[in-house]
C-alpha positions in Angstrom: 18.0 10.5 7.6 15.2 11.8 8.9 14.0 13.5 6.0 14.2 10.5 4.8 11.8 8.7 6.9 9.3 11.2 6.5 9.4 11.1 2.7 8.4 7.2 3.0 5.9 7.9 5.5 4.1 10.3 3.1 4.9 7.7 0.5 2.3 5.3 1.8 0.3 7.8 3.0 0.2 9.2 -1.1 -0.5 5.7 -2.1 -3.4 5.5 -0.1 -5.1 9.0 -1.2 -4.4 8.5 -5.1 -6.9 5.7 -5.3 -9.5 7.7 -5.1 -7.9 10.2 -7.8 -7.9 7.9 -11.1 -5.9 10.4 -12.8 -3.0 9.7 -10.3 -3.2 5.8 -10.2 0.2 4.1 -10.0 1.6 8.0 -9.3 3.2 6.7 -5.9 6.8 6.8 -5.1 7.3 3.5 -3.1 9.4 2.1 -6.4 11.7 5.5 -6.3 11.7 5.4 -2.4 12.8 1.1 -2.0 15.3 1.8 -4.6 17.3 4.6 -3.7 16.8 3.4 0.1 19.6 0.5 -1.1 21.5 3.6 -2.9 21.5 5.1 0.3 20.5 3.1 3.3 23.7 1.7 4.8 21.2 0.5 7.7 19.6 -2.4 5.3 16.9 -2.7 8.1 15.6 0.4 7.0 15.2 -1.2 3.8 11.8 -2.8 5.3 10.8 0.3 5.9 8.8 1.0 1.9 7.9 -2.9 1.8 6.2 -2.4 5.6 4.5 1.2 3.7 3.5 -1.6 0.8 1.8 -4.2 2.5 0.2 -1.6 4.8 -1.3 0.2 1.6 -2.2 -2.6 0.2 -4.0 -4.1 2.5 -6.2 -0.7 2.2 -6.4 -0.7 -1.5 -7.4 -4.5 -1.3 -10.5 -3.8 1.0 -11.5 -0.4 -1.4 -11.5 -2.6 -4.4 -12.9 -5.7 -2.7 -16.0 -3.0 -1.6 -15.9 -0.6 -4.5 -15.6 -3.6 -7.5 -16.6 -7.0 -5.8 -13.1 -8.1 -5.9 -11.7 -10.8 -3.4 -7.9 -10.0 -1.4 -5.4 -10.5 -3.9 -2.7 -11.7 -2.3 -0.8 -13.0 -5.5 -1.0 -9.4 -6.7 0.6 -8.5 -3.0 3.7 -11.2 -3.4 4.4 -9.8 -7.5 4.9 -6.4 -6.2 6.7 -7.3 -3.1 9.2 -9.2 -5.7 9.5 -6.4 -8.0 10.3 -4.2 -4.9 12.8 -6.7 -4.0 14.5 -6.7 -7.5 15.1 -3.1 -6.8 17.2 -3.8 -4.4 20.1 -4.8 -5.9 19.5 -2.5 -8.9 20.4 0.3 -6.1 23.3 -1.6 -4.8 24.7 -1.6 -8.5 24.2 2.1 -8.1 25.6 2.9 -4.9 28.8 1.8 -6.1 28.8 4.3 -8.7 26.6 6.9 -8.1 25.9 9.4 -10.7 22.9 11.2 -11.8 22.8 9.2 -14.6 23.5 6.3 -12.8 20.4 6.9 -10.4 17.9 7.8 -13.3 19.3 4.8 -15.1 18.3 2.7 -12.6 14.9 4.4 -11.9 13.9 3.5 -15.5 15.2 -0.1 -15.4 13.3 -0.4 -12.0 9.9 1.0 -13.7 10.3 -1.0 -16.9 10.7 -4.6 -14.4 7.7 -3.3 -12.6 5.7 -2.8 -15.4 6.4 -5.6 -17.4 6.2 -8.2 -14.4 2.9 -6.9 -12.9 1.2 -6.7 -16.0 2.5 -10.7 -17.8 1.4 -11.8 -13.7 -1.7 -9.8 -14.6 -2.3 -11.6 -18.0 -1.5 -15.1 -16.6 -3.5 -14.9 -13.7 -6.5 -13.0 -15.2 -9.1 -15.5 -16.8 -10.5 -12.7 -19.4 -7.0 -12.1 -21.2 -6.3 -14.9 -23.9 -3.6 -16.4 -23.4 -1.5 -15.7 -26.4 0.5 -13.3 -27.8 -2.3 -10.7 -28.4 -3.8 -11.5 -24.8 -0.5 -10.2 -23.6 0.2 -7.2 -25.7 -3.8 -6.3 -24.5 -2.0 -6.8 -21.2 0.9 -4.3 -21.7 -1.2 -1.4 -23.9 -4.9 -1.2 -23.2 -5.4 -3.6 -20.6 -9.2 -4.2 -20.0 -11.4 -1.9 -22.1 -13.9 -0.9 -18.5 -10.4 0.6 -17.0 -7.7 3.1 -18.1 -5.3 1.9 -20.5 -2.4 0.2 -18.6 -0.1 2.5 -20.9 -1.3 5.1 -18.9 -0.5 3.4 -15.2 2.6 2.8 -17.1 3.3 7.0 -17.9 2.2 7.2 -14.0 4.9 4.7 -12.8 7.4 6.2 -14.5 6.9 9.7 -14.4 6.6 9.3 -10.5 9.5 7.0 -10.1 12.1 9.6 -12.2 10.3 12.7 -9.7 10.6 10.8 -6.6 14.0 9.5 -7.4 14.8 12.9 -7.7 13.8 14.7 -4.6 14.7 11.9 -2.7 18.3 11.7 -3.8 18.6 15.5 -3.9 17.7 15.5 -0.3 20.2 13.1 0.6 22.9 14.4 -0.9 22.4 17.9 -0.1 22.5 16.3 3.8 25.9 14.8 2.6 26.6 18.0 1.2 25.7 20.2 4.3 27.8 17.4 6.4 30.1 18.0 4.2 30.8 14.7 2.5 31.1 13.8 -1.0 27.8 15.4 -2.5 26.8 14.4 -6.2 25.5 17.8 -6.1 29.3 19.2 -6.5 29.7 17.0 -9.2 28.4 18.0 -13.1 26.0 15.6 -14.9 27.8 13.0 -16.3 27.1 11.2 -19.7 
């Protein structure tokens, strides 16, 4: 459990360093962390615990931008990923009533595919320089806005870091379960 803590401390604290590493944007492992934390967590008050890391690191990443690009506190951008956070919630419930490696990545992806498509449609309703038609919101979901990185590319970053950090978060729980000696998925083979 501890481990487990300290994971989602460094969580926030990864968050916070990757903004000013474009290469790593959206390479954070708050999604992986709020996810399997409902796989795991019996204690749901330690859910709050990666929504607390969120709104902390946003609140950070709000001022950089509003400094670094003349951007004003985006608090509907703060309430979307709060939601999609919440959503993965009962994704890791469905989980932790079957857990299986596939089972956990399963639910990974389908956590980093609602992220991705609700941030970015929020993204294209909200922002005045996408047009709002079907175009406007495929520019939304592939390319984005032509100054920034393509959002295919905070996409890759989402998911590749949700999959990891699922992984070594999971791993370290159940090789605790394992070293407690409880049921340990890492007895088990990989199921299809």
């Amino acid at each position: 459990m501890v481990l487990a803590l300290v994971l989602i401390v460094l969580a926030a604290g990864w968050r916070i360093v990757a903004v000013h590493v474009p290469e790593l944007s959206n390479f954070a492992p708050l999604m992986a962390l709020t996810f399997c934390g409902a796989v795991y967590f019996r204690d749901r008050r330690l859910w709050l615990v990666p929504f607390a890391a969120l709104l902390l690191s946003d609140l950070y990443l709000d001022h950089y931008h509003a400094v670094n690009y003349h951007e004003g506190w985006m608090w509907q951008s703060v309430v979307v990923r709060a939601l999609c956070f919440a959503l993965a919630l009962p994704l890791g419930l469905s989980v932790a009533k079957q857990k299986s490696w596939v089972n956990l990545f399963s639910g990974s992806l389908a956590a980093s595919i609602l992220f991705y498509l609700v941030t970015n449609t929020d993204a294209w309703v909200r922002d005045p320089l996408y047009v709002k038609s079907a175009a406007g919101w495929w520019q939304a979901m592939t390319i984005g806005h032509p100054q920034y990185l393509p959002t295919l590319f905070f996409f890759r970053n989402t998911f590749v870091s949700d999959l990891l950090f699922t992984g070594i978060f999971a791993f370290a729980m159940e090789r605790g379960a394992q070293r407690a000696g409880r049921m340990s998925l890492l007895n088990r083979r990989l199921e299809a």
